[in-house]
KOLFIDREN-96564 format. One line per 3 residues: number of its first residue (from 1); their letters; for each residue x, y, z of C-alpha. Coordinates in nm, 4 decimals, always signed. Each point is the difference from the previous one (the first is absolute). Last residue first. Layout:
// residues N
NUM	A	X:Y:Z ~ ...
END
This chain:
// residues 100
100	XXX	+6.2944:-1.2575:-4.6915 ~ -0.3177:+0.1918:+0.0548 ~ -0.1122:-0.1620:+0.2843
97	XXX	+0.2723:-0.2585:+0.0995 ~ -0.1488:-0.3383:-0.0078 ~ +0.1038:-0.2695:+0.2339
94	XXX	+0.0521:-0.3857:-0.1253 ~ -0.2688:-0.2244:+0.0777 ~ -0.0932:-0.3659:+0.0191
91	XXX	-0.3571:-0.0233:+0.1305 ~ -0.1413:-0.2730:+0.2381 ~ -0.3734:-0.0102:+0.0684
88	XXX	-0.2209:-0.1291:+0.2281 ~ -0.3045:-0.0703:+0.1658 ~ -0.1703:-0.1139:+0.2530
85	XXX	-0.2708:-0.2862:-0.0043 ~ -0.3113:+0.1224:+0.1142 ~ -0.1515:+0.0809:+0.3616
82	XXX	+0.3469:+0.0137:+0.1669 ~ +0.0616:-0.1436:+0.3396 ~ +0.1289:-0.3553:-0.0691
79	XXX	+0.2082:+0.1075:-0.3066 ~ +0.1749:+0.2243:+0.2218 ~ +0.0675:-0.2948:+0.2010
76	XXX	+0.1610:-0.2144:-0.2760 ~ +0.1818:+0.2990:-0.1699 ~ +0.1790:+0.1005:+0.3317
73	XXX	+0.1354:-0.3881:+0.0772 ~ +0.1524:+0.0269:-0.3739 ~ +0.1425:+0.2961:+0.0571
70	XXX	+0.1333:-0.0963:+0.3719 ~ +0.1700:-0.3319:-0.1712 ~ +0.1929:+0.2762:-0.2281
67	XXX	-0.0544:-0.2091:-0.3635 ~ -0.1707:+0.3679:-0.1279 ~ +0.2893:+0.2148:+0.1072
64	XXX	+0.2745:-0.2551:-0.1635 ~ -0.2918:+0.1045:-0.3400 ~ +0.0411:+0.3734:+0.0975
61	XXX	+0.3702:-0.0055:+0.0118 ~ +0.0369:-0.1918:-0.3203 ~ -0.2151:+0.2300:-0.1555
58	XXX	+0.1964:+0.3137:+0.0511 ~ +0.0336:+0.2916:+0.2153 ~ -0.3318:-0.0377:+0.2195
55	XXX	-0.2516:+0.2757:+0.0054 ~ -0.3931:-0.1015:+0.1430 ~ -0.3013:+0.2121:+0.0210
52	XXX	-0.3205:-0.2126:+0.1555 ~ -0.3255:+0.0585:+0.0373 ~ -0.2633:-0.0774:+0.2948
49	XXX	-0.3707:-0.0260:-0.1136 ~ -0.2301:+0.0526:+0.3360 ~ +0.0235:+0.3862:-0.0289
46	XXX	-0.1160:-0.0193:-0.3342 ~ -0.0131:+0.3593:-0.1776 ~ +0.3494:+0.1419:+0.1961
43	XXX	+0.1304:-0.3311:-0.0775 ~ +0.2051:-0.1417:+0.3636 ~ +0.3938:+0.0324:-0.1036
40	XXX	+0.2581:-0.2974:+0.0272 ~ +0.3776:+0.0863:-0.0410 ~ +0.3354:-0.1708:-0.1741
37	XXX	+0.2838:+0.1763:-0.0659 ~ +0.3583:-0.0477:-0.1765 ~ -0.0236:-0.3673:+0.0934
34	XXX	+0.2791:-0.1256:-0.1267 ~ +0.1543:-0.1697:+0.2932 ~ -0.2976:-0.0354:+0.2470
31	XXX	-0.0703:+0.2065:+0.3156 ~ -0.2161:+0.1876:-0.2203 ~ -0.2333:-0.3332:-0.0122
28	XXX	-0.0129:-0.0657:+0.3716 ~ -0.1449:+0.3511:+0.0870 ~ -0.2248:-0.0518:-0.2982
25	XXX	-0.1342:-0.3595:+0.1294 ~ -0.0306:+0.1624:+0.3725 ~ -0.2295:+0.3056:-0.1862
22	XXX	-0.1843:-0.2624:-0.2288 ~ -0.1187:-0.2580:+0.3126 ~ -0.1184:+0.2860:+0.2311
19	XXX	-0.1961:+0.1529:-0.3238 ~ -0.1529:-0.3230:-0.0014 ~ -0.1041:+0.0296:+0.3658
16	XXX	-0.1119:+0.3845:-0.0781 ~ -0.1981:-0.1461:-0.3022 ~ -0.2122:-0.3011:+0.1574
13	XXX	-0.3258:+0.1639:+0.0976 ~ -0.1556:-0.1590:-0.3622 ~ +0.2861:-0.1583:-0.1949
10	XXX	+0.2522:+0.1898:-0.1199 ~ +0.0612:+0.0557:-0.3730 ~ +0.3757:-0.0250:-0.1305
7	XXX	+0.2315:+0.1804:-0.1636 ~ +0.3289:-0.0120:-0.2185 ~ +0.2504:+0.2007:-0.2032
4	XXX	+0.3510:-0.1418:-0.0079 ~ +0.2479:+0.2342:-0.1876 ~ +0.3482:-0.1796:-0.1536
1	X	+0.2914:+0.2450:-0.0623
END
């Protein structure tokens, strides 16, 4: 399984509009083969820093998911609203049972 953790900084007065732009992205983004889930969260500390919790099956999934025109569109204008650059990181994981 591949995790996707992310966020991003809004600008000043321009969080609910990018929050707008991540909730239509995510709604996109589940519709996706592989995605096993994808959601955006507002930080409890930051309420202007939006993060991101991403599942997808495999890599190839999430890389077909990154050449998705709409991706690519949703990158550009989040990078128009965000104070700093976002960020991100992909994990490869396997699940742990505790214990086991």
């Amino acid at each position: 399984m591949i995790i996707v953790t992310g966020s991003v900084v809004a600008k000043a007065g321009m969080v609910e509009t990018l929050m707008r732009e991540c909730l239509a992205h995510t709604r996109r983004s589940r519709t996706e083969a592989g995605c096993v889930s994808h959601a955006v969260h507002i930080d409890a500390e930051n309420p202007d820093r939006l993060v991101f919790f991403e599942e997808w099956q495999d890599m190839p999934a999430l890389m077909t998911h990154f050449k998705v025109p709409a991706s690519g569109a949703f990158v550009a204008t989040v990078r128009t609203m965000a104070a700093e650059p976002p960020a991100m990181t992909i994990y490869d994981a396997k699940p742990v049972t505790p214990g086991g």
